[in-house]
C-alpha positions in Angstrom: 0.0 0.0 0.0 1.4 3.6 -1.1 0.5 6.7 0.9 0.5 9.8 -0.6 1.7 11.9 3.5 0.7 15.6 1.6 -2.5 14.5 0.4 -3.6 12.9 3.7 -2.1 15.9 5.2 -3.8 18.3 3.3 -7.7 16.2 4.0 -7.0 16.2 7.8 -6.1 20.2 7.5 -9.4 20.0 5.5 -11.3 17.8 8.2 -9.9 20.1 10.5 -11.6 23.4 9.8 -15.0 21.8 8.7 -15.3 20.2 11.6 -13.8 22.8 13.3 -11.9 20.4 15.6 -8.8 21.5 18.4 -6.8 18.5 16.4 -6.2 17.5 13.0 -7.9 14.1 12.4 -5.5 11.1 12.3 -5.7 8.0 10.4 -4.8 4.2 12.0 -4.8 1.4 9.5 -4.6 -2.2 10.5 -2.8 -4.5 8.4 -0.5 -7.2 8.2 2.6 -5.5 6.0 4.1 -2.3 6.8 2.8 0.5 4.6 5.8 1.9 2.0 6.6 5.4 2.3 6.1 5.2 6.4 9.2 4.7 8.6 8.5 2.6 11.5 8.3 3.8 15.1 11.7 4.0 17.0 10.9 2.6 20.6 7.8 1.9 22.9 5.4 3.6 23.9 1.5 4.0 24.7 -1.2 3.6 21.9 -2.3 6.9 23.1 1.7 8.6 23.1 1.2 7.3 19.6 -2.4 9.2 18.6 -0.4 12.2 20.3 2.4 12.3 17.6 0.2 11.5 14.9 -1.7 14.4 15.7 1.0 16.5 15.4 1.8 15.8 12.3 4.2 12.6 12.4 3.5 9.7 9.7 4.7 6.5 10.9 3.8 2.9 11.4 4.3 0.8 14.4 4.0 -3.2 15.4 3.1 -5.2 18.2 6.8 -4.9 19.5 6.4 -0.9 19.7 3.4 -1.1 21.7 3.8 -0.6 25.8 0.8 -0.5 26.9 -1.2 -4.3 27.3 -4.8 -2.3 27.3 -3.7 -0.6 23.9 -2.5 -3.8 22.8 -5.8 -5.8 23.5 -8.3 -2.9 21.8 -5.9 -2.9 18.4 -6.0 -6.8 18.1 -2.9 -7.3 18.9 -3.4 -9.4 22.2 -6.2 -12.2 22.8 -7.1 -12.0 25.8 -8.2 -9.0 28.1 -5.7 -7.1 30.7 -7.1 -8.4 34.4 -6.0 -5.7 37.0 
């Protein structure tokens, strides 16, 4: 899958100010082969750390071994079974 970043860029700007939202919108695809043209995550972190970025602007993809967060992990699919605290 190509992504065209300025295009996406330019419909969130747009989503933006129609909406008249704080954020830009941000886009999370689920798939099983990393995206071209999307450098992956360096490190771990939160889902929501993640949201965060993308919201200010950074394109990226991440896997299962970026995640840091086991509630994150279980609402992407990425776990099978349900965090018991």
């Amino acid at each position: 899958m190509t992504v065209n970043l300025f295009s996406l860029r330019e419909q969130s700007v747009l989503l933006k100010g129609l909406l008249r939202l704080k954020y830009c919108a941000v886009a999370v695809c689920l798939g099983r082969e990393p995206p071209s043209g999307l450098q992956r995550l360096v490190g771990r972190m939160e889902f929501c750390r993640m949201w965060a970025r993308a919201q200010r602007g950074e394109a990226f993809f991440a896997t299962a071994e970026n995640h840091n967060c086991l509630t994150g992990e279980y609402h992407l699919g990425l776990r099978d079974e349900a965090v018991k605290e």
